[in-house]
C-alpha positions in Angstrom: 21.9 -6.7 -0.4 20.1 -3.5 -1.7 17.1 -2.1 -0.3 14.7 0.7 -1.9 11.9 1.4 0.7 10.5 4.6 1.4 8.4 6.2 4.4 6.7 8.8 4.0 4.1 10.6 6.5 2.3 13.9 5.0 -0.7 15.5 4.0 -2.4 15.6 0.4 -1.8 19.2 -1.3 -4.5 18.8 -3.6 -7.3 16.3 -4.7 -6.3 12.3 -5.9 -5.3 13.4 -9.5 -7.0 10.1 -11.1 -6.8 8.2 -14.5 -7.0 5.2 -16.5 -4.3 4.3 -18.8 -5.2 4.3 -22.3 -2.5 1.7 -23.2 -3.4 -0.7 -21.3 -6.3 0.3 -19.3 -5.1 0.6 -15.3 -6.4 2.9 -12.7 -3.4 5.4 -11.8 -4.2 7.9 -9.2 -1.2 10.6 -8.3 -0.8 11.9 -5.0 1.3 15.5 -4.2 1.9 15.2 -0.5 3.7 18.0 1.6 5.8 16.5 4.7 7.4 18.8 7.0 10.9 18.8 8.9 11.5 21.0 12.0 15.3 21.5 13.1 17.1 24.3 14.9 20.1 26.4 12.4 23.1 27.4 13.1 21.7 30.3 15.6 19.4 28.0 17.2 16.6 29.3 15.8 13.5 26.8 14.8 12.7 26.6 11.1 10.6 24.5 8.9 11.5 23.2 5.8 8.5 21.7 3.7 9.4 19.2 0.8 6.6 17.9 -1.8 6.5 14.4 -3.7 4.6 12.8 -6.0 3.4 9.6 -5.4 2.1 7.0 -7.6 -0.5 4.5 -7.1 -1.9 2.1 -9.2 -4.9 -0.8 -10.0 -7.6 -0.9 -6.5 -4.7 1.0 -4.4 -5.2 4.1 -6.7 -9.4 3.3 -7.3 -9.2 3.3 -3.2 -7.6 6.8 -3.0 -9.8 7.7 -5.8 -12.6 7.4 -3.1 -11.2 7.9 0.1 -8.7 10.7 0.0 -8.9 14.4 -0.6 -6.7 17.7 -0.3 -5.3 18.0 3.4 -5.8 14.4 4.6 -3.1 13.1 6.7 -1.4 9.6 5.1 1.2 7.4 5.7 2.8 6.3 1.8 5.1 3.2 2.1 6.6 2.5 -1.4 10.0 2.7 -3.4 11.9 5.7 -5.3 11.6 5.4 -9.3 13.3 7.9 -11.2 11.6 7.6 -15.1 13.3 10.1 -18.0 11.7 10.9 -21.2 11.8 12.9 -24.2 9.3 15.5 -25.4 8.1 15.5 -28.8 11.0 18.5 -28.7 13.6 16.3 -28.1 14.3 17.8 -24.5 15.1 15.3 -22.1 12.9 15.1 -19.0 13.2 13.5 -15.6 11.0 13.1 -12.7 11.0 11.3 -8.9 8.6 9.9 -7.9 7.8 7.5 -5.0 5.4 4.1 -6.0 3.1 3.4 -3.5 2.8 -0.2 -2.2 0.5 0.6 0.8 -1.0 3.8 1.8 -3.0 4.1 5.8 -5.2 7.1 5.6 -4.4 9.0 8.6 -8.1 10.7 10.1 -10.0 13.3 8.6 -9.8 17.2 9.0 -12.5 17.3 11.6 -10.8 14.4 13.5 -7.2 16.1 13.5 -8.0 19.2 16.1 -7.4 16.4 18.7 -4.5 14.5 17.5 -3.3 17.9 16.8 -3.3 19.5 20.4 -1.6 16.5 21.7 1.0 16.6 18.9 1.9 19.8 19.9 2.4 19.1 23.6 4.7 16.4 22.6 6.5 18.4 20.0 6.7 21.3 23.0 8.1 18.9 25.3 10.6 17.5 22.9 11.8 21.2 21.5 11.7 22.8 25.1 14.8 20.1 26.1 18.0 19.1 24.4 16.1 15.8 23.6 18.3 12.9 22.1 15.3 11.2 19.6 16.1 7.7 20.1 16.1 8.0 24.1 12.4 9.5 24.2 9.8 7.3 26.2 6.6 6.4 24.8 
């Protein structure tokens, strides 16, 4: 059995980079999300490690983040991993990652995050102020 699903939860770094393909005509919007992880080092200390992808969305997926989404909206990307390679007209070989969307939830707006927000951080200050095991938390 193999398996290539990815989940990703993050906000948009910059506007819905949209196009239409001139092959063949299909919408194609590309989305740079940020996500975050938070883990103690070596010393205990909390850091944060920010990682960015590129996600790509095509046909009324990508026309529907065309109009919905902007830079610094919260969504939720469910899709696979495709690595694509490339030369330039050069001859230097290219690669890239990228993550194809199959279904994207738009998570609420900037104005509607100072809420979800505050109670986020009393969760995450519960869950850092104990030696927490994850999978044992109570919801």
């Amino acid at each position: 059995m193999n398996l290539n699903k990815v989940f990703l939860i993050g906000r948009l770094v910059q506007d819905v980079d949209f196009k239409i393909t001139p092959t063949n005509s299909l919408p194609l919007a590309i989305l740079n999300i940020a996500t975050n992880r938070v883990f103690k080092d070596r010393n205990n200390q909390i850091k944060t490690e920010t990682e960015f992808h590129k996600v790509i969305a095509w046909g009324k997926l990508a026309e529907t983040c065309r109009d919905y989404l902007s830079k610094g909206r919260l969504v939720f990307v469910e899709g696979r991993i495709h690595y694509r390679n490339w030369l330039t007209p050069e001859g230097i070989k290219k690669t890239s990652t990228e993550i194809i969307a199959e279904n994207i939830k738009f998570g609420p707006k900037q104005e509607e995050h100072i809420d979800v927000v505050e109670e986020f951080k009393d969760f995450e200050e519960t869950i850092n102020s104990q030696e927490t095991d994850i999978w044992n938390i109570q919801f």
